[in-house]
N, C-alpha and C positions, 0 to 999 in steps of 0.2 A: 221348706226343704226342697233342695235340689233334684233330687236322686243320687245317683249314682256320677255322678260327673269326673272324671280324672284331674285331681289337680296335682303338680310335681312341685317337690321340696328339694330345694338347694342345699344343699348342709355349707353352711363358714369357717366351722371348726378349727381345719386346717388351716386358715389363712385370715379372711375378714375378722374372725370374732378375736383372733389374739392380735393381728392391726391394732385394732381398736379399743382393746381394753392392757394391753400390757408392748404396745411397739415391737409387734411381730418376734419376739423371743422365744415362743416354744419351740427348744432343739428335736431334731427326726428321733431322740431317743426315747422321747416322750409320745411322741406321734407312733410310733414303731408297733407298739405292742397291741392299740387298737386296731392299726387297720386293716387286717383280717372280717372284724368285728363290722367296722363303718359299711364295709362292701355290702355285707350282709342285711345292709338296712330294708334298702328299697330303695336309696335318693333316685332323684330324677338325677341328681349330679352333686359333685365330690369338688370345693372350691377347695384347690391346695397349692395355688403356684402362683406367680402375679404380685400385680402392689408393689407394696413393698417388704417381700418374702426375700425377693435376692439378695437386694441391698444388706437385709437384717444377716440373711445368712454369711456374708465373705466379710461385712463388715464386726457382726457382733458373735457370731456364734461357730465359727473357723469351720463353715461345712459348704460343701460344694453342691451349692442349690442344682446343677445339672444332676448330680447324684443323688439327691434327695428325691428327685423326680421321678427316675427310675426307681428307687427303692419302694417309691410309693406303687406307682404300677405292677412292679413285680405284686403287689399286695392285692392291689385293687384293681380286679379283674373283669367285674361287671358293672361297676359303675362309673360311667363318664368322668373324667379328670378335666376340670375347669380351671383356668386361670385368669386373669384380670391383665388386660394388658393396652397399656395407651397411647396405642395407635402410630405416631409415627415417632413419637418420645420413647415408646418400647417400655422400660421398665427403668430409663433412667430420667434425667432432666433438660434435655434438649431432644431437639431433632437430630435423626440419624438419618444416615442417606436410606435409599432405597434397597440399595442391595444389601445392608446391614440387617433390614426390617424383614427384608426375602431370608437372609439365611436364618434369622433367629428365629421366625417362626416354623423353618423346616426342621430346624435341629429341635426346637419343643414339640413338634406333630411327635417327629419320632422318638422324644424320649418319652411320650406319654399324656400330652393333651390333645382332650377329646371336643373341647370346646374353648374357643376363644372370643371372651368378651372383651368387644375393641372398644375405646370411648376415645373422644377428644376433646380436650378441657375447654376448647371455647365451641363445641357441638361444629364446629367447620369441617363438613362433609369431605374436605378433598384431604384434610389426613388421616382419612381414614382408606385414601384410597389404595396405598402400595398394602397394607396390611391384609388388607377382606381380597386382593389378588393372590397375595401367597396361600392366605387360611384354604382360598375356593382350590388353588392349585394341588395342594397335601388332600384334597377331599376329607378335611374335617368341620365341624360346625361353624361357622362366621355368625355369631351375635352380635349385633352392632348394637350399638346405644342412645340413648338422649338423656341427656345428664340435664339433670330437674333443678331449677332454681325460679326466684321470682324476679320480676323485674319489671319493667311499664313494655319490654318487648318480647319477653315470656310468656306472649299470649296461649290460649289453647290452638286458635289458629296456628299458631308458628309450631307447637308441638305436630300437631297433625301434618303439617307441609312437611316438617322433620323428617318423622315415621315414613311417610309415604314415601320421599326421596330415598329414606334407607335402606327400604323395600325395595326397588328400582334398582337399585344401586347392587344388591342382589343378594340381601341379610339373609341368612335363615331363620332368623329369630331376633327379635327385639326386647332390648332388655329398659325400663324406667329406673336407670340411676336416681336414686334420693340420698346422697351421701352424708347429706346434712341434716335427715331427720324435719326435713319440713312438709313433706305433703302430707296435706290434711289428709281426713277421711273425704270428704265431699269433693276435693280438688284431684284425688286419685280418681274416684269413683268415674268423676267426667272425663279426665284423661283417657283412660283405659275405654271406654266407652267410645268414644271419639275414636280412637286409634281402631277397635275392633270395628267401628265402621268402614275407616278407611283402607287398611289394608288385614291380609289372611292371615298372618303370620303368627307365628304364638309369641304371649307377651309375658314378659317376665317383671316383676314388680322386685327391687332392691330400696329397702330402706334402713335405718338405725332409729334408736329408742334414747336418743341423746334429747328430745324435747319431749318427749313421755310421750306419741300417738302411734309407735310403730305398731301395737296390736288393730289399733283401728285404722290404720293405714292398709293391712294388710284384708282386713275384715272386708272391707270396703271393694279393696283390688278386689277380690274372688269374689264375690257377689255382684262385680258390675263386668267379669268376664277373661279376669286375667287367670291364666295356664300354669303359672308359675310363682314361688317367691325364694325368697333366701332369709333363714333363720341360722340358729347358731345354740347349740346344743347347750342345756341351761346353766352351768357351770360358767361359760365364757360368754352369755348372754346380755341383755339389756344394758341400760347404761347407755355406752357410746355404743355399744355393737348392736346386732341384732335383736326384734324376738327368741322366746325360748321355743327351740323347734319342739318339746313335746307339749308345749300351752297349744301353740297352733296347731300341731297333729292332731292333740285329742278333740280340740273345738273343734275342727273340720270332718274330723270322722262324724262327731255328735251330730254335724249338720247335713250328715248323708252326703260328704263328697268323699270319694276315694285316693285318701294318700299315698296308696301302696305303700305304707311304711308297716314294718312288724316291731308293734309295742314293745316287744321283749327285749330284743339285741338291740334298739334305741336306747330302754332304758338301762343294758348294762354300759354302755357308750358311756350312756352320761354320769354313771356310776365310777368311770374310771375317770372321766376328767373331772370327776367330785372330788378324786382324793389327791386329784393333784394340786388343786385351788392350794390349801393350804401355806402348799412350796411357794408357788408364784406370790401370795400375799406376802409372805414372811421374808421374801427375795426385795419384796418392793419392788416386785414388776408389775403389780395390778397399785395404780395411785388410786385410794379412795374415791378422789373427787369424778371421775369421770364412770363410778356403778351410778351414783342419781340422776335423775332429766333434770335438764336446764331448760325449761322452758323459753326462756330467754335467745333460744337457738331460732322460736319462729320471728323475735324480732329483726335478730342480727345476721340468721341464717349461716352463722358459724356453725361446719364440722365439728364434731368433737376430736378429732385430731388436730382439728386448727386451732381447739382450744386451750389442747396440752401444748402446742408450741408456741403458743403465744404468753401463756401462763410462762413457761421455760427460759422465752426469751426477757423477757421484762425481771424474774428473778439474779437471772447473770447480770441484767442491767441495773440489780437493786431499785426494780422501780415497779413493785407490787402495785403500791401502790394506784396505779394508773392503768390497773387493769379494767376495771367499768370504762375507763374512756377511750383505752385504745379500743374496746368493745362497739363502744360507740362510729368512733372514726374508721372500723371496716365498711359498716356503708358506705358511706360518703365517699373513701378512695375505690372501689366499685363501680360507682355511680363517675367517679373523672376516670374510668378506666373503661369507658362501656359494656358494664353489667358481666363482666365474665364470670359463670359460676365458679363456687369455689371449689374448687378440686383440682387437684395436684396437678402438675405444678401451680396453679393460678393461685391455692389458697397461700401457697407459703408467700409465695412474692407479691400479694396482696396486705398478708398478715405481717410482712418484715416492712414496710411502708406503714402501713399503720403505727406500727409500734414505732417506728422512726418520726411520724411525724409529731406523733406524743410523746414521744422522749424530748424531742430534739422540742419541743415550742413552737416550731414552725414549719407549716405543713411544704410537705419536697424540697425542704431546704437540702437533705440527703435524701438522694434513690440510687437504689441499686443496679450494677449493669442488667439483672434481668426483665426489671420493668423497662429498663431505656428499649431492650432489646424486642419484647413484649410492643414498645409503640412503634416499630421500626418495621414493627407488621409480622418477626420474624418466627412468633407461635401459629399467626393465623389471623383472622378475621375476627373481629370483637363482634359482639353482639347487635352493640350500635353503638355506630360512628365515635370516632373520640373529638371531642371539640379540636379546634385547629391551633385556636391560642392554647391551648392546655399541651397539646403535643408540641409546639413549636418552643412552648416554656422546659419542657423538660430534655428535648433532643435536639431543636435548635433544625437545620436547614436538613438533617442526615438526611439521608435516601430513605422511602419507604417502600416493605414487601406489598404488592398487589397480590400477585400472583399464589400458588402455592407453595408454601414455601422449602419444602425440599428440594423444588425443582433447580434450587439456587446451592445446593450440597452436592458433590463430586460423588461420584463410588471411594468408599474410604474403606472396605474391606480387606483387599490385599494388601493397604496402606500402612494399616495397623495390626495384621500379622507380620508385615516387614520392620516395622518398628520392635514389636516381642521379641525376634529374632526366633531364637532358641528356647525363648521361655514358653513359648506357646506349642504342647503339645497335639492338639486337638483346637476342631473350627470352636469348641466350646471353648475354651480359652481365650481366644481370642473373640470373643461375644462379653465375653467377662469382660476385657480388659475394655470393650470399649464404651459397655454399659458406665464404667465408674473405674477409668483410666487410675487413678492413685489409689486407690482402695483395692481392684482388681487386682493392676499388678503386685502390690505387695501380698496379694494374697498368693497369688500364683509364686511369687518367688517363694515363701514358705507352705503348697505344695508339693513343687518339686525339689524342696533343700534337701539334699545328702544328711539322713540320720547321724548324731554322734558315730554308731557302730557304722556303719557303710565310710565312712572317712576312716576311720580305723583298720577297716578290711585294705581299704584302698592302699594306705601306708604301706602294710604289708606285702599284699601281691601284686600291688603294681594296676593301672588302671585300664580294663578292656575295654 
């Protein structure tokens, strides 16, 4: 037994745990009534924003993620508002310029987050750079990351050099992405260890229960030194999402560390997202398959989001069938892609190659412009080197990015307020429309559309 030691609890609730068990669908009306209650907890922090929350909101649930923001804040007033946000991709699928990355994360300081977790899908430090400038400018939290995967260059060496560059670099806090549900117990346990040797910083451990070890992944983190984790209230828990934050609350009190969490108002929380399960099963927004571990996640090291869209796409393709093989063949396209872990973007445009080379019979016979673009250098820096005939086979003589590569993106902010025109009330409209241009603006045009009655008043008294 420890003593008494502080260790803080991330709650998912809001964000990661319905990601990953229902594709980010719980509308704010459902979120609304607890979070009085959530405030009340104790978390160290409140994950509500990020991911893919915006996406889900303008595209699938007709609500203006900037307003859900605030709504929240208004609620939750003592505990830190966290978001997930990827760096210089922001919250969409490219690169945005820099000044785009500077004002969205000024407009998120102020509409209410209190922490931002930056990551970059192939860990390439320098885009992370415009993002942990604006975070440090607003004087809010900058978390930077190291997003966990395996590979023959994912040493713990390279973790450590990581860490310490990001410390340097000037993080307040380090977080161990494991998106995929792979780090062991024993492989955490040294990570974190390592890392608290080398730099001060508090470390935060994030993993999923998509290969059945997230209890002992977490067990592991705290006992070899880490400050932090992220769970997910038991209702929206396990599976592909998190641990159940009151299994780990109660072990960790039993083991004399201090959660500052109050038993009570946790467990009417999860009390209230118990009686909503029901809806979401019966809605068919929770897919069976993704509540059990697939342990098959430590071989293949698929997400279990990478799982549902892989499973998705092979179904439109009528070709179930070939789901063990495309399974098979995300290594391998990986491995000719120099080990990029898989997380967003990297998993889809690794996962959409896969399936393409086992559909199609023939491996790259189709790729898609995102991996041409991916070897043109224009995400980043792979982990190691891409073979030269491999690249030269899929992109031929094109120019390759060395450098960083926003550096190669214009200022596009007033670019694309002048394009909205009219339809952009607000610099938050214009954040919208550039995160997800066709989805955005259509959203925004039914925003601001003149109700039936307001076209009617109009007719009549004429327009002011």
């Amino acid at each position: 037994m420890e003593g008494q030691r502080r260790i803080g609890i991330t709650e998912t609730i809001l964000r990661d745990a319905h990601q990953s068990l229902m594709a980010t669908r719980m509308p704010m009306a459902d979120m609304l009534p607890i979070l009085d209650t959530l405030d009340d907890i104790g978390y160290a922090s409140l994950e509500c924003w990020g991911g893919a929350t915006f996406d889900a909101c303008i595209r699938f649930l007709d609500e203006d993620p900037w307003q859900r923001l605030r709504t929240i804040k208004q609620h939750v007033t003592k505990t830190p508002l966290q978001m997930l946000l990827r760096g210089q991709n922001l919250l969409g699928y490219r690169h945005y310029a820099d000044d785009v990355v500077t004002k969205f994360i000024e407009q998120s300081a102020e509409n209410g987050i209190d922490i931002f977790r930056i990551f970059d899908a192939l860990n390439d430090t320098r885009n992370l750079e415009a993002a942990l400038k604006a975070v440090k400018k607003t004087g809010k939290e900058a978390q930077l990351t190291i997003v966990y995967t395996i590979s023959e260059a994912h040493t713990l060496d390279y973790y450590a050099q990581l860490g310490n560059t990001l410390a340097q670099m000037g993080a307040d806090s380090i977080c161990i992405k494991d998106m995929a549900g792979i780090l062991t117990g024993p492989k955490c346990a040294a990570l974190v260890q390592r890392l608290k040797q080398t730099i001060s910083l508090p470390i935060i451990v994030h993993t999923h229960c998509t290969s059945g070890i997230g209890q002992l992944t977490y067990q592991a983190a705290i006992a070899a030194g880490a400050d932090r984790i992220d769970t997910a209230l038991s209702p929206l828990s396990e599976g592909t999402s998190q641990p159940a934050t009151e299994s780990m609350v109660l072990n960790f009190d039993e083991a004399g560390y201090d959660t500052g969490i109050d038993l009570v108002k946790m467990g009417e929380a999860a009390d209230y997202f118990r009686s909503l399960r029901p809806k979401y099963l019966s809605a068919d927004l929770i897919d069976p398959k993704v509540l059990t571990a697939d342990p098959r996640a430590l071989i293949y090291q698929v997400p279990g989001g990478m799982l549902s869209n892989l499973y998705a796409q092979l179904k439109q393709a009528n070709a179930l069938d070939k789901y063990d093989a495309v399974l098979a063949e995300v290594p391998k396209v990986r491995e000719d892609l120099g080990f990029p872990p898989l997380v967003t973007p990297l998993s889809q445009m690794v996962g959409t190659q896969a399936v393409m080379n086992v559909v199609t019979g023939k491996r790259y016979q189709m790729v898609p412009n995102e991996i041409k673009a991916y070897l043109m250098g224009e995400y980043g820096r792979s982990p190691v080197p891409v073979a030269a005939d491999f690249r030269q086979q899929l992109i031929g003589d094109a120019p390759v990015i060395t450098d960083r590569p926003a550096d190669h993106i214009e200022a596009e902010f007033e670019s694309l307020k002048t394009q909205l025109k009219t339809l952009a009330k607000t610099d938050e409209d214009v954040l919208t429309y550039a995160l997800f241009p066709q989805v955005g603006k259509k959203f925004l045009e039914q925003k601001y559309q003149p109700t039936p009655q307001a076209d009617e008043v109009i007719k009549v008294f004429g327009q002011y």
